[in-house]
Each structure stands twice: as structure tokens, then as C-alpha cells.
LUMNU-467700 format. One line per 10 residues: for each residue x, y, z of N, C-alpha, C. Coordinates in pm, whole numbers, always signed. Layout:
X/Y/Z/X/Y/Z/X/Y/Z | ...
END
This chain:
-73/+798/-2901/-50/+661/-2851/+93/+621/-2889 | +166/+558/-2770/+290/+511/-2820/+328/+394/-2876 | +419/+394/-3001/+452/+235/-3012/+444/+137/-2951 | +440/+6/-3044/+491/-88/-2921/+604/-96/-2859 | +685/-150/-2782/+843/-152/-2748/+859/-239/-2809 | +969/-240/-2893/+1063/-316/-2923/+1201/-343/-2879 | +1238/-327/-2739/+1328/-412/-2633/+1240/-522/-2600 | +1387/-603/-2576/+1369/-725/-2554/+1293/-722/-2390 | +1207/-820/-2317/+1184/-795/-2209/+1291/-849/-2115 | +1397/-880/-2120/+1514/-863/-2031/+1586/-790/-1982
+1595/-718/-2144/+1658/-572/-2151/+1579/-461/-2097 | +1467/-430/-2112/+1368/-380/-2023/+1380/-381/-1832 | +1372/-509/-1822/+1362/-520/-1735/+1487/-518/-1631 | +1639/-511/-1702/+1739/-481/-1593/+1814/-319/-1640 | +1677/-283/-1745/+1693/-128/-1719/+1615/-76/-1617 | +1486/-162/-1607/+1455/-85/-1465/+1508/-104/-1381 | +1549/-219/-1302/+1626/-266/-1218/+1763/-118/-1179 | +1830/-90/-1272/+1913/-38/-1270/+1861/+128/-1261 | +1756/+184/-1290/+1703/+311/-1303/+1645/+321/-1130 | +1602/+206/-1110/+1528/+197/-935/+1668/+208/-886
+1769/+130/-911/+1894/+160/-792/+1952/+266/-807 | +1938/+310/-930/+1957/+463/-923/+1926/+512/-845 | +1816/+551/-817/+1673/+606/-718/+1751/+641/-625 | +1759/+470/-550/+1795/+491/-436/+1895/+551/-402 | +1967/+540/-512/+2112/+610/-465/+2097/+768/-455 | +2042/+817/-509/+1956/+978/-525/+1902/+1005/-391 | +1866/+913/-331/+1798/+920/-209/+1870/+967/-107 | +1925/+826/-97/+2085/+838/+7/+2197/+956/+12 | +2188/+1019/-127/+2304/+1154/-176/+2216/+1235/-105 | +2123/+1285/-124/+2021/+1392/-32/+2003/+1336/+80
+2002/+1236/+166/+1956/+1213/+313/+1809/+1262/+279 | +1732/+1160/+152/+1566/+1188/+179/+1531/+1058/+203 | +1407/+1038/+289/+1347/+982/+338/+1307/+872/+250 | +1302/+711/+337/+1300/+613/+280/+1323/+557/+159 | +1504/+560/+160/+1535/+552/+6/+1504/+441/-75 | +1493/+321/-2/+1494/+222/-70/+1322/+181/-129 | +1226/+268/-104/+1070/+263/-144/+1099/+387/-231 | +1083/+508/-202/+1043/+647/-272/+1162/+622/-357 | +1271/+595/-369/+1391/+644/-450/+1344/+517/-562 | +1316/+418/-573/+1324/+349/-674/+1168/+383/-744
+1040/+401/-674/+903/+499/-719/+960/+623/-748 | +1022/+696/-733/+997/+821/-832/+1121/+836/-936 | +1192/+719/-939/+1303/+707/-1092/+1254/+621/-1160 | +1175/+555/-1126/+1061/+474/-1238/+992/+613/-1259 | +921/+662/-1218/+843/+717/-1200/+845/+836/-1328 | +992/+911/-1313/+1027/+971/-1414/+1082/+918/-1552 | +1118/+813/-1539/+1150/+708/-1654/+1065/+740/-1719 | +933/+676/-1663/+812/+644/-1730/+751/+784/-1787 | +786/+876/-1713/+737/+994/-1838/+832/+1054/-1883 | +935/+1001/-1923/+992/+1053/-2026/+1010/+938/-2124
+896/+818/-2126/+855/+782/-2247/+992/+638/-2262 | +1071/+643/-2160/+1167/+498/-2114/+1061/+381/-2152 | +1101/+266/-2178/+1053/+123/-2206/+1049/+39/-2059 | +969/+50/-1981/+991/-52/-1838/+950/-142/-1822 | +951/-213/-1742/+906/-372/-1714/+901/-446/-1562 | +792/-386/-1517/+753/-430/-1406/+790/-591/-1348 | +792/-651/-1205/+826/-730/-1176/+725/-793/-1071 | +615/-800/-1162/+474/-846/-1071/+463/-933/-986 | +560/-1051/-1030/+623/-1186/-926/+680/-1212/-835 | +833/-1078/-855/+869/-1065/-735/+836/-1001/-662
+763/-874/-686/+701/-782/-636/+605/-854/-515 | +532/-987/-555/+392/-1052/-520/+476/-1175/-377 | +602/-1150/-394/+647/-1255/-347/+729/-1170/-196 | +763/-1015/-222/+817/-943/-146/+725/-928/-53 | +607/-913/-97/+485/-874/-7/+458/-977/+124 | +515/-1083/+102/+503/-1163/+225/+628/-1173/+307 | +714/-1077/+315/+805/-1039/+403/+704/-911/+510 | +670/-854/+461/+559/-726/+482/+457/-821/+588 | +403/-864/+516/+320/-998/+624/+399/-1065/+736 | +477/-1135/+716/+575/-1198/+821/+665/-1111/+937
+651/-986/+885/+661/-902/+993/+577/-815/+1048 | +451/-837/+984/+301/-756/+1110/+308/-876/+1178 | +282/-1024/+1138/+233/-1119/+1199/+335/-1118/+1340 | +470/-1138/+1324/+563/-1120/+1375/+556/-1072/+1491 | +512/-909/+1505/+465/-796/+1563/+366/-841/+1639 | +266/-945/+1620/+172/-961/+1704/+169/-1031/+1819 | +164/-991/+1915/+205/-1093/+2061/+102/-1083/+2170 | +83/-1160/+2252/-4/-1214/+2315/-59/-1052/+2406 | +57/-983/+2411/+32/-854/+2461/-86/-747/+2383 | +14/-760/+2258/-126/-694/+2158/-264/-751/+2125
-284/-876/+2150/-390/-947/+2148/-506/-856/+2270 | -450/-860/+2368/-460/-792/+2485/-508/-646/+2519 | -478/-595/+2332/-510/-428/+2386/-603/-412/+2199 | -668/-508/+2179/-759/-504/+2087/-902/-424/+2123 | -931/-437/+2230/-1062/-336/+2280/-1043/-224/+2276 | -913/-148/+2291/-841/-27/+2306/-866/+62/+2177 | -866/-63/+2034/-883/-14/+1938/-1002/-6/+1898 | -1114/-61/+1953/-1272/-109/+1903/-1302/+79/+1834 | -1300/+157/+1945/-1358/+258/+1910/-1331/+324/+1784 | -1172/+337/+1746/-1133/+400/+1633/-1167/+295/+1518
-1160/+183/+1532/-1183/+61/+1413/-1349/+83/+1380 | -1463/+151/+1483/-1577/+180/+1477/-1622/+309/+1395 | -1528/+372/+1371/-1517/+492/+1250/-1509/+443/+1124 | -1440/+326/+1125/-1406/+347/+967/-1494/+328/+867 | -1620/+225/+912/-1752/+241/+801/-1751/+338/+746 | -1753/+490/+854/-1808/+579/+822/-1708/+675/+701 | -1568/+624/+798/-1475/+688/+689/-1499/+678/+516 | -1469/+529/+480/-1521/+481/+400/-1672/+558/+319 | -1758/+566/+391/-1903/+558/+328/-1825/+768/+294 | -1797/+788/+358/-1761/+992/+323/-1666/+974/+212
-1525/+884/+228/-1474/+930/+127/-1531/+900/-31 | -1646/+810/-12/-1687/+726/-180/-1785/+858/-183 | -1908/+885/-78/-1950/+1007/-126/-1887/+1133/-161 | -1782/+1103/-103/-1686/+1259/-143/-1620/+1271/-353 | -1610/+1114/-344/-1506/+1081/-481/-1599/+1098/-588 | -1735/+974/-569/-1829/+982/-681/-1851/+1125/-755 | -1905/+1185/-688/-1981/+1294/-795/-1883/+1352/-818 | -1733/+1346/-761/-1616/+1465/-855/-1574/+1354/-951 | -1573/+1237/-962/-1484/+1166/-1024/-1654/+1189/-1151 | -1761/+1176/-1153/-1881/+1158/-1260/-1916/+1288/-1330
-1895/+1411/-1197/-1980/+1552/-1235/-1852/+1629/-1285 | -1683/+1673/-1210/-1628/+1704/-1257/-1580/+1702/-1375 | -1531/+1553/-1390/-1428/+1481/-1501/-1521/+1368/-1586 | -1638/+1395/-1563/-1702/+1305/-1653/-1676/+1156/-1709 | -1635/+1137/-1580/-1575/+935/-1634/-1693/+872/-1578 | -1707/+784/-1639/-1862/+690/-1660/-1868/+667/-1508 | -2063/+592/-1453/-2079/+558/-1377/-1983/+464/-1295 | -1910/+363/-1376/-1865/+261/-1312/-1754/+289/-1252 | -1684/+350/-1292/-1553/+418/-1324/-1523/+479/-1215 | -1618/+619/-1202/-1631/+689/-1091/-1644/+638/-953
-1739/+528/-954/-1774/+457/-841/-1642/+371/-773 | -1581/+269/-857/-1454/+213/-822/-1359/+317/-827 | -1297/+406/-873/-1195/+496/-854/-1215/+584/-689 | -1333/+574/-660/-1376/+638/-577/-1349/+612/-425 | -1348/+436/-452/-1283/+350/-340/-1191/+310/-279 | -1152/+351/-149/-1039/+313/-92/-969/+172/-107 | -1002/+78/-186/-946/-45/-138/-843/-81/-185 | -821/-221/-259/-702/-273/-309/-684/-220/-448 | -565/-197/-508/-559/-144/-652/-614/-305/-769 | -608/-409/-711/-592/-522/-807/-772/-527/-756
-835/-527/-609/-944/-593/-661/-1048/-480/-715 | -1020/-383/-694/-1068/-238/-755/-1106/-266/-887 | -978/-283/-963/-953/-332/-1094/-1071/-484/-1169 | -1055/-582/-1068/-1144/-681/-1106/-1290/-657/-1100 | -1348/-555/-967/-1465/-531/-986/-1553/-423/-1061 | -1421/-363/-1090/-1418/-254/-1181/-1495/-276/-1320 | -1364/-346/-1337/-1388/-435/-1525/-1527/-527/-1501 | -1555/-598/-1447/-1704/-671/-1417/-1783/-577/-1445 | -1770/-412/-1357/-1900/-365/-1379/-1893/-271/-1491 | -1775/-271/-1561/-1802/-184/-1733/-1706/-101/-1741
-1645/-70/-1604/-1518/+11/-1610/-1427/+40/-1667 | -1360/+192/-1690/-1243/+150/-1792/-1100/+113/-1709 | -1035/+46/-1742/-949/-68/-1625/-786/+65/-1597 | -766/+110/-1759/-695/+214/-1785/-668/+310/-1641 | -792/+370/-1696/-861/+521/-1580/-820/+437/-1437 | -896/+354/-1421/-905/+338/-1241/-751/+300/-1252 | -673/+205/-1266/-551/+188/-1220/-464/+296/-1233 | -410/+383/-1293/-371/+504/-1293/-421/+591/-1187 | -560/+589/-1138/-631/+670/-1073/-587/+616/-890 | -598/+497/-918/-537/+444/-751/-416/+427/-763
-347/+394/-882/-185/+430/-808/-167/+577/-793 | -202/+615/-877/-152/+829/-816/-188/+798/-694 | -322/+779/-635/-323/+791/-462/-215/+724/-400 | -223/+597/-450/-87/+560/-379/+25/+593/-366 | +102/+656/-514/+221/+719/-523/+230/+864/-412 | +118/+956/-426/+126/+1093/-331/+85/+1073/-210 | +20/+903/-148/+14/+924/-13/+159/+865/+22 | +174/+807/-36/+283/+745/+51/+434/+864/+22 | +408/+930/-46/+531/+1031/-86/+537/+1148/+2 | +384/+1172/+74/+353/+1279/+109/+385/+1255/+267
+336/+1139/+385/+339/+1124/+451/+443/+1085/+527 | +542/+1075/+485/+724/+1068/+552/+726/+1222/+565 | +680/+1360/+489/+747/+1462/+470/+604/+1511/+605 | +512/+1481/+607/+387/+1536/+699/+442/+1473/+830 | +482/+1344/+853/+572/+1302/+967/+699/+1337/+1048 | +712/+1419/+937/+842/+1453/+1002/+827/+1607/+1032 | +719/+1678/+910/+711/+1841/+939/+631/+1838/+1068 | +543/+1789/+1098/+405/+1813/+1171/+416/+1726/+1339 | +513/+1574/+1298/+537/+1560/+1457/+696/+1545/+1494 | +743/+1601/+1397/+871/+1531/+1446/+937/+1392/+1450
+873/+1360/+1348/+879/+1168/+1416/+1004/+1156/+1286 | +1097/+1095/+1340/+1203/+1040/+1276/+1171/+917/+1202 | +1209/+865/+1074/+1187/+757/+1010/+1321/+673/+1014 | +1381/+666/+1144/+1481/+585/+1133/+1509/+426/+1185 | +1393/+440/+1281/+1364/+294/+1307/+1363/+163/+1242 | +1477/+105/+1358/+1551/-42/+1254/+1395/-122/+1242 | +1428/-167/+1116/+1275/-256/+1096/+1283/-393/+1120 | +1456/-448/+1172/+1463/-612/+1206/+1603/-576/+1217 | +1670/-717/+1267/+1793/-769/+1304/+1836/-777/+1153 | +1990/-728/+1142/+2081/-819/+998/+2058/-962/+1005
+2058/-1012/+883/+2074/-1163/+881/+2086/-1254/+935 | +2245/-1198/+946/+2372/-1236/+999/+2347/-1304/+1195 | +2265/-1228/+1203/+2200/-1217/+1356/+2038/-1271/+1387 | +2000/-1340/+1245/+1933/-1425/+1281/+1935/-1563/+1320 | +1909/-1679/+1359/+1917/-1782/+1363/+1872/-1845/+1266 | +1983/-1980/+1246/+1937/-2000/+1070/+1795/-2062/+1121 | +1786/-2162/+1204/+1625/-2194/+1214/+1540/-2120/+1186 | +1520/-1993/+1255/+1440/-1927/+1233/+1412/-1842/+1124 | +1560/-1854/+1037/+1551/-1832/+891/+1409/-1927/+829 | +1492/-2054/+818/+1393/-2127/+770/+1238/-2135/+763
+1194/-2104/+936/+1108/-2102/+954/+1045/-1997/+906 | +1072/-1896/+903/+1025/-1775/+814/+943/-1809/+688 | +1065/-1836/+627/+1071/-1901/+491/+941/-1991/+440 | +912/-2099/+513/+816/-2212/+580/+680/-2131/+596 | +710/-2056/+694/+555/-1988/+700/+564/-1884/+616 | +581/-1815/+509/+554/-1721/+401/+527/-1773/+307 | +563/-1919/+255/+543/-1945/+165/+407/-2064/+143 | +382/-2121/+287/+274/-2195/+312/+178/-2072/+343 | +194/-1982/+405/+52/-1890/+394/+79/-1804/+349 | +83/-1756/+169/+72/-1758/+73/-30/-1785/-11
+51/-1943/-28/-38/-2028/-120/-148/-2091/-45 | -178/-2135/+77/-233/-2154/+108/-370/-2034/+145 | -328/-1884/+159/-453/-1813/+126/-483/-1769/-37 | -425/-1791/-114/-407/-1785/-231/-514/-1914/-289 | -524/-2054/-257/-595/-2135/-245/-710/-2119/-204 | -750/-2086/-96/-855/-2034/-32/-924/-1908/-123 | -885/-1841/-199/-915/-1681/-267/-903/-1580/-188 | -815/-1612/-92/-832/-1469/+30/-792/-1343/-52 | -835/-1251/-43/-801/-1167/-121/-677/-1077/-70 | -544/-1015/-176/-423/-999/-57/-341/-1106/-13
-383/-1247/-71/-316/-1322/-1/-165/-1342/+45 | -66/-1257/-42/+43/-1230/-55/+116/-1201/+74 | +20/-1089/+152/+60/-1060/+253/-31/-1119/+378 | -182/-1118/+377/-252/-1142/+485/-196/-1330/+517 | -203/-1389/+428/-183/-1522/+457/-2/-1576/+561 | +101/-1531/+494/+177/-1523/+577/+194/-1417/+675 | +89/-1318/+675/+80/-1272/+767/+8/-1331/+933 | -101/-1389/+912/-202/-1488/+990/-143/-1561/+1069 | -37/-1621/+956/+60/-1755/+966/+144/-1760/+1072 | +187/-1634/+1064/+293/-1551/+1130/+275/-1526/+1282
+117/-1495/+1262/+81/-1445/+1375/+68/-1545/+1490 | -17/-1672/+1438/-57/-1792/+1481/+99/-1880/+1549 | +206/-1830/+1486/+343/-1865/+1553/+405/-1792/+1640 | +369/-1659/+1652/+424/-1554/+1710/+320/-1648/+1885 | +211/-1604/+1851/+152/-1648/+2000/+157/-1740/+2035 | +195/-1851/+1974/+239/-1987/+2024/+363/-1981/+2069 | +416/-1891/+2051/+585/-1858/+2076/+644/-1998/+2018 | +614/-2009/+1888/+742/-2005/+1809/+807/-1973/+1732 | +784/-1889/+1702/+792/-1735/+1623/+907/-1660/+1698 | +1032/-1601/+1694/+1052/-1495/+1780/+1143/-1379/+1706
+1127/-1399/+1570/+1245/-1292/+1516/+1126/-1213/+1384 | +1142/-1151/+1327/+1098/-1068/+1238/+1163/-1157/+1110 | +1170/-1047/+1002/+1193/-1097/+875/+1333/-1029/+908 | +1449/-1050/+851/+1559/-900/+874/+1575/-810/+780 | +1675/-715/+805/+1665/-595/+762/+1650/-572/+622 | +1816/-735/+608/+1808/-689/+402/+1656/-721/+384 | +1609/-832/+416/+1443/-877/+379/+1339/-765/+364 | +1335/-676/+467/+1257/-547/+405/+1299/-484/+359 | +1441/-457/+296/+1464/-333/+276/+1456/-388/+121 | +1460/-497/+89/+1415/-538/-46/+1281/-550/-109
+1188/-585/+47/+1025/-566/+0/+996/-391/-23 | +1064/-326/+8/+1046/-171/+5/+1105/-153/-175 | +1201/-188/-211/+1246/-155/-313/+1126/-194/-445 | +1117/-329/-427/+993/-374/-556/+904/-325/-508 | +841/-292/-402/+719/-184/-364/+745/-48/-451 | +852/+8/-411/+847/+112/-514/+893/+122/-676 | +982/+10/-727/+968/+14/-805/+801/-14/-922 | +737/-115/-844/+590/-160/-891/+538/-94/-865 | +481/+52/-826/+415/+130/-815/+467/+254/-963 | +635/+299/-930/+665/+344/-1036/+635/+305/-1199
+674/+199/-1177/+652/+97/-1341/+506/+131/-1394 | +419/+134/-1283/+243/+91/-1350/+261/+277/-1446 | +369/+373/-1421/+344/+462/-1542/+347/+439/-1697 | +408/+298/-1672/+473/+289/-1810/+397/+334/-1955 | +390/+354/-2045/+319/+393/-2132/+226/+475/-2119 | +226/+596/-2020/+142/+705/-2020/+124/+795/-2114 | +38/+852/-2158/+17/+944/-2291/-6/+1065/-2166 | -9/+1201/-2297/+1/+1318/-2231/-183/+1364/-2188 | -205/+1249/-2299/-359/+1325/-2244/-365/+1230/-2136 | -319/+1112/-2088/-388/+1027/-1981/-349/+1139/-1840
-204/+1190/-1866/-133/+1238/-1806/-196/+1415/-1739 | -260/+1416/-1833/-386/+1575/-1843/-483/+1532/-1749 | -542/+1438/-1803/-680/+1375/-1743/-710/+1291/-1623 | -620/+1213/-1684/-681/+1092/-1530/-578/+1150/-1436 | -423/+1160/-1434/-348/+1174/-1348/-324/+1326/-1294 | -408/+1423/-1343/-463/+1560/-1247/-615/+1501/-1164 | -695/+1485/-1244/-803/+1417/-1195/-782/+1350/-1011 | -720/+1243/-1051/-633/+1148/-934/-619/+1298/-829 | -486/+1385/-915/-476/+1463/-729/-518/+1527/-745 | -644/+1568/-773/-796/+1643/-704/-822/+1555/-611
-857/+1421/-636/-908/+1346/-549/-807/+1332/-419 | -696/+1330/-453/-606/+1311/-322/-660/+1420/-228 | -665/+1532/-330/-668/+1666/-213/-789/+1635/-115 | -908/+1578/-200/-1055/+1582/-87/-1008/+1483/-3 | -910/+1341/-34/-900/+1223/+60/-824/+1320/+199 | -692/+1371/+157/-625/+1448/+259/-730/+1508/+343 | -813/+1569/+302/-944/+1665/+437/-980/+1573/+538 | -1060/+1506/+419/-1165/+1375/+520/-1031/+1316/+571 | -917/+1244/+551/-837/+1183/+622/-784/+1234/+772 | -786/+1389/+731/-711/+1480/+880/-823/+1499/+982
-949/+1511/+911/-1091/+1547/+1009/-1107/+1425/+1057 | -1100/+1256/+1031/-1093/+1178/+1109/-967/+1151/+1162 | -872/+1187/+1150/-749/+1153/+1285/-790/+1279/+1395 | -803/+1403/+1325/-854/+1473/+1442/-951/+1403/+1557 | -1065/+1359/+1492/-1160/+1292/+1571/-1085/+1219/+1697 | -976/+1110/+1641/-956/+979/+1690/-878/+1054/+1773 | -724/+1153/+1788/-643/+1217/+1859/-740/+1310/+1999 | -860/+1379/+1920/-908/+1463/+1996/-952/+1400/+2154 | -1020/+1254/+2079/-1055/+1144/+2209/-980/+1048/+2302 | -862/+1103/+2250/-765/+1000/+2330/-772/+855/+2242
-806/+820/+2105/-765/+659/+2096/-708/+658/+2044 | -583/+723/+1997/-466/+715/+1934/-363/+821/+1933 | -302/+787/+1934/-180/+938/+1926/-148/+945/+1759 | -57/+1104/+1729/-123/+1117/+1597/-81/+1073/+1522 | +74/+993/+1540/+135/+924/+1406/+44/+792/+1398 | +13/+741/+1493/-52/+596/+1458/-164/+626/+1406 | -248/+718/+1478/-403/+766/+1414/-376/+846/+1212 | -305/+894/+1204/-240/+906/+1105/-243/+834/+973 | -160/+729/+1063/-101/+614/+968/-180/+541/+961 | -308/+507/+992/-420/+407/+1016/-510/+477/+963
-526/+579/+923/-603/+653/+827/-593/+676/+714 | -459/+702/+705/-425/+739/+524/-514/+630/+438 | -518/+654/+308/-571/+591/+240/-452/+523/+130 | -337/+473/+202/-242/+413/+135/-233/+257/+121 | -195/+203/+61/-208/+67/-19/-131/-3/+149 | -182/-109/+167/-132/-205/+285/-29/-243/+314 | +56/-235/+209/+182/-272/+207/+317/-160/+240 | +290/-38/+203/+328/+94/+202/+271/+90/+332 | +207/+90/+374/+132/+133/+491/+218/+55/+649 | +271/-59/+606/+301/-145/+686/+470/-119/+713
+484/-68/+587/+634/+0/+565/+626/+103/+643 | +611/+207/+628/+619/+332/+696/+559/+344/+914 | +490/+244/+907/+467/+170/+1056/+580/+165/+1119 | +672/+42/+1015/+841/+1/+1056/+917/+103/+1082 | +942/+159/+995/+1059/+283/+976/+1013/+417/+1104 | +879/+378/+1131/+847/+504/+1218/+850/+465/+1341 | +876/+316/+1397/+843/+292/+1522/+708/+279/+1535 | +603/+293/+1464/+458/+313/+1537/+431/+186/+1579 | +305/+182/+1612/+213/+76/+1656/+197/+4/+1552 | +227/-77/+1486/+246/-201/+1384/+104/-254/+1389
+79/-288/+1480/-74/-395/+1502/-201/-280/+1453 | -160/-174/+1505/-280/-58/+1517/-335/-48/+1424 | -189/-24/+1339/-225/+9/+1193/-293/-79/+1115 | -197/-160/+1096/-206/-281/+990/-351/-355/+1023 | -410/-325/+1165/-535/-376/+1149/-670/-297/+1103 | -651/-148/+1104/-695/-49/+1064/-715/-63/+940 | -615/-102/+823/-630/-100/+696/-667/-227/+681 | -656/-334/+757/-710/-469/+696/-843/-436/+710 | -938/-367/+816/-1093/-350/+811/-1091/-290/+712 | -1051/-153/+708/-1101/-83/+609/-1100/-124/+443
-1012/-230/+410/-995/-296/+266/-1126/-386/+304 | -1151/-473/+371/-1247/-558/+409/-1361/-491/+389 | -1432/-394/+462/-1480/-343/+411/-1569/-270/+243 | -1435/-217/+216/-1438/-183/+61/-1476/-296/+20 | -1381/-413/-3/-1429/-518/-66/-1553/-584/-66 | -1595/-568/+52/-1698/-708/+107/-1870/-575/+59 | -1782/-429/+61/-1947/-327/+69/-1942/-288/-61 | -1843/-245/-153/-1860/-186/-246/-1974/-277/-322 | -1924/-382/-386/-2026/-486/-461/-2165/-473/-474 | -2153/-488/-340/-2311/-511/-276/-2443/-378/-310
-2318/-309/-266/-2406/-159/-272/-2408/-93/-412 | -2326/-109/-508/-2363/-141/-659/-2475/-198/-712 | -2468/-323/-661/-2607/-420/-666/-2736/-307/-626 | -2725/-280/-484/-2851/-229/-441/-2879/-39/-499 | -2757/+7/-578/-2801/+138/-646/-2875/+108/-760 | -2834/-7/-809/-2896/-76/-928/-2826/-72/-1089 | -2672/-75/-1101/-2606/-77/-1180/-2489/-175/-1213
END
């Protein structure tokens, strides 16, 4: 077990700052893929195991996330409203997705690696890393294990799938994700501004869960089809929600021990490996039938965190709506079934 830190948390914290812009700059020197997310996640990333002092930025991090929102909502137009039946069929899989990958996780996460009932069961689940965590700890969980256990998924899907995108279809990740600034209208600055921060707090109020992003996302949307909505967030705006995305994913290593590092975080990519199967056998499904082509069917499958997910949409050109509504069921889901069905195993 490691000390406590004794840096100050300022000092901490504009060493990470400065270790993430590193990153990126590492990124950019190689021409690798999405520097401003992966480059600041994997120089935290290595920080953190080599035992560095970091200091996550949960606030701004929580606050970036509704740029991410304000540009699905954005994305949504009376057109895509329009081709929602298109998706019924593939959105009609995902119960099932869901119900395979928890049977797939449980008994390796209980019979393999021997981590308690509760443990196994929430680690097992595709959903949010934070409400994972809350229903986790309710049902006896160790909070440790599972968060480590869903960020590794998160860290290797989202690390893995720029390099599967580009080996497997060719798809370039260069797609502008908004207008410069400079080329927005300040109104519609404002207005941005206005609706991210009222639906926010206002689903934040409500307990929506996600509210960070779904609420100015909604918000977003509800202006987009009224047409008064007509610009995105711009470029610096995501390219900064990408950065605390990856740095806050990197950071959650902070204080890893070698046995956590043995255990839970090999553990984790075992589990990635079974998610990767079941993930490719249902895009197969969805490609084989014609309801998606394969980067969107793809990207609407992975089992990557919503926000990452919404990122890599941008940068790829895909279907924005496809996706992002794909993973809003499927978290919905998790959330609204896991509970329940706890209840009814009887634990």
C-alpha cells in the first residue's frame, strides 16, 4: 500500500495538467490517433503506474461532458427524427446484448477470479462507471475492484477502436467535429452556453442519471428542432471535452498497487476479451441484415462509456444519432434492469 501524498493538491494537480499535455503532444509527434483523448489517457495513465501523485479534475471533467451533449443534441434534426424506425430493429437487440454480456461476465468475474457475488454481478455490467459504483456499494460491493474493473473497459475500448477503425474499414478519424469559434456567432455562443448549463442542472435536479450530458443534451435537441439551434459546440469546445475525458479516465489509476494491478486490472482484460466476441457477433448480426453499416453498427455496440462513444462518432463522421441513441438504451437499460434483477435472484 502506498503512502499518503504529501503534494499539495495544486501541485498535483497542474502536474497532471502538464503530464496530459504532454500526451498530447506524443500524439501529434507520431500522427496517432485522437490526440487530444488517448494522448492525455495514456500519460496519466503511465504516470499513474509509475507511482506519480495525480489529481483528477472531476468538476471540470463533469462540466466538459455537456459540450458532448450539446453536440448529439445539436446533431438531431427533424430529419433524424424521421429515420428513428430505421433503427427500431437494431435498438431491439440490445436487451439481449446486455442479458449475454452479464451472463458472459458473472461466472468469470465469481468462478475465475473469485470476487464476491456483488462484485461480480456489477463489474459484469455494461453501464455507467459512477452508477455501477453506487449500486454496487448498496449491494456490498467492493467499490475499489469494480471501478478499476470498468475503467480498464473503458480505457481498452476506446484505445482499441480508432486502431480496429482504421485497420478493418478504413475509416479515417479526421472529421471536423464543429466550426472554430471564431466562426461562430456570438449569439449562438451564448445560447449554447444557456442551454448546457440549464440542462444540466436542471436534469441534475430531476436525478436523471448522466445528467451532465443527457440533460443538455435533450435541451439541445428540443432547440435544434425548433430551429433555434443551428451551430454545434466548436472545435476548441470539443477538443477540450476530449482532453479531461482522457485525462479522467487516466487519473482513476492513481494509487494502484501491484497486486490491484495483478488482479483486478488482468482480470478487467479477460473480460474485455469475452466483451470484444459478443460485441463483433452482434454487429455481425446488425451488418449481416442491412441495419447498419459497420462503423456505426460498431460504434453502437462497443461497450464504451457515452461520452467516448460520442467522441469517436465526431471524429469518424458516423451517424451521431445512431449511436448515441444506442448507448443511451443500452445504459437505460443496465440501470433501470440490473437492480431489479438482483432483487429477483435474491441478493
Amino acid at each position: 500500500m502506498r503512502a499518503p501524498s504529501t503534494i499539495r493538491p495544486e501541485r498535483a494537480l497542474t502536474r497532471t495538467v502538464a503530464i496530459a499535455l504532454a500526451g498530447v503532444g506524443v500524439f501529434y509527434l507520431f500522427s496517432l490517433p485522437l490526440p487530444w483523448m488517448l494522448g492525455p489517457m495514456f500519460a496519466c495513465l503511465a504516470a499513474a503506474l509509475a507511482g506519480l501523485d495525480l489529481k483528477g479534475t472531476p468538476r471540470i471533467s463533469e462540466g466538459m461532458r455537456t459540450v458532448l451533449g450539446l453536440a448529439v443534441g445539436a446533431s438531431i434534426t427533424p430529419a433524424v427524427i424521421g429515420r428513428l424506425d430505421e433503427m427500431a430493429l437494431s435498438i431491439a437487440l440490445l436487451p439481449a446484448f446486455v442479458l449475454v454480456l452479464g451472463l458472459a461476465g458473472y461466472p468469470y468475474f465469481r468462478r475465475v477470479w473469485g470476487f464476491d457475488p456483488a462484485t461480480s454481478y456489477y463489474a459484469s455490467m455494461p453501464g455507467g462507471l459512477q452508477d455501477m459504483l453506487v449500486f454496487g456499494e448498496e449491494a456490498g460491493a467492493n467499490p475499489r475492484q469494480l471501478s478499476l474493473i470498468h475503467v480498464t473497459r473503458v480505457l481498452v475500448v476506446v484505445s482499441a477502436l480508432p486502431v480496429l477503425m482504421i485497420l478493418l474499414f478504413d475509416q479515417p478519424l479526421d472529421n471536423p467535429t464543429g466550426e472554430a469559434a471564431a466562426d461562430v456567432p456570438l449569439t449562438e455562443m451564448l445560447l449554447l452556453v444557456v442551454i448546457a448549463v440549464a440542462g444540466w442542472q436542471g436534469a441534475r435536479a430531476v436525478g436523471m442519471f448522466g445528467a451532465s450530458i443527457l440533460g443538455p443534451m435533450l435541451l439541445a435537441m428540443v432547440a435544434s428542432l425548433a430551429g433555434i439551434l443551428h451551430h454545434r459546440p466548436p472545435t476548441e469546445a470539443i477538443l477540450a471535452a476530449q482532453f479531461f475525458l482522457g485525462l479522467g479516465v487516466g487519473t482513476r489509476y492513481a494509487g494502484i498497487t501491484l497486486e490491484e494491478l495483478r488482479v483486478i486490472v488482468t482480470a478487467a482484460l479477460g473480460q474485455v476479451a469475452l466483451l470484444t466476441a459478443i460485441t463483433f457477433a452482434f454487429v455481425e448480426i446488425v451488418v449481416t441484415f442491412g441495419l447498419a453499416p459497420p462503423v456505426e453498427a460498431l460504434l453502437a455496440f462497443a461497450p464504451g462509456g457515452q461520452g467516448e462513444m460520442a467522441v469517436l462518432a465526431l471524429v469518424a463522421g458516423a451517424d451521431i444519432a445512431f449511436v448515441v441513441t444506442h448507448h443511451l438504451v443500452r445504459i437505460t437499460i443496465v440501470i433501470v434492469g440490473a437492480p431489479i434483477l438482483r432483487r429477483l435472484i435474491g441478493w
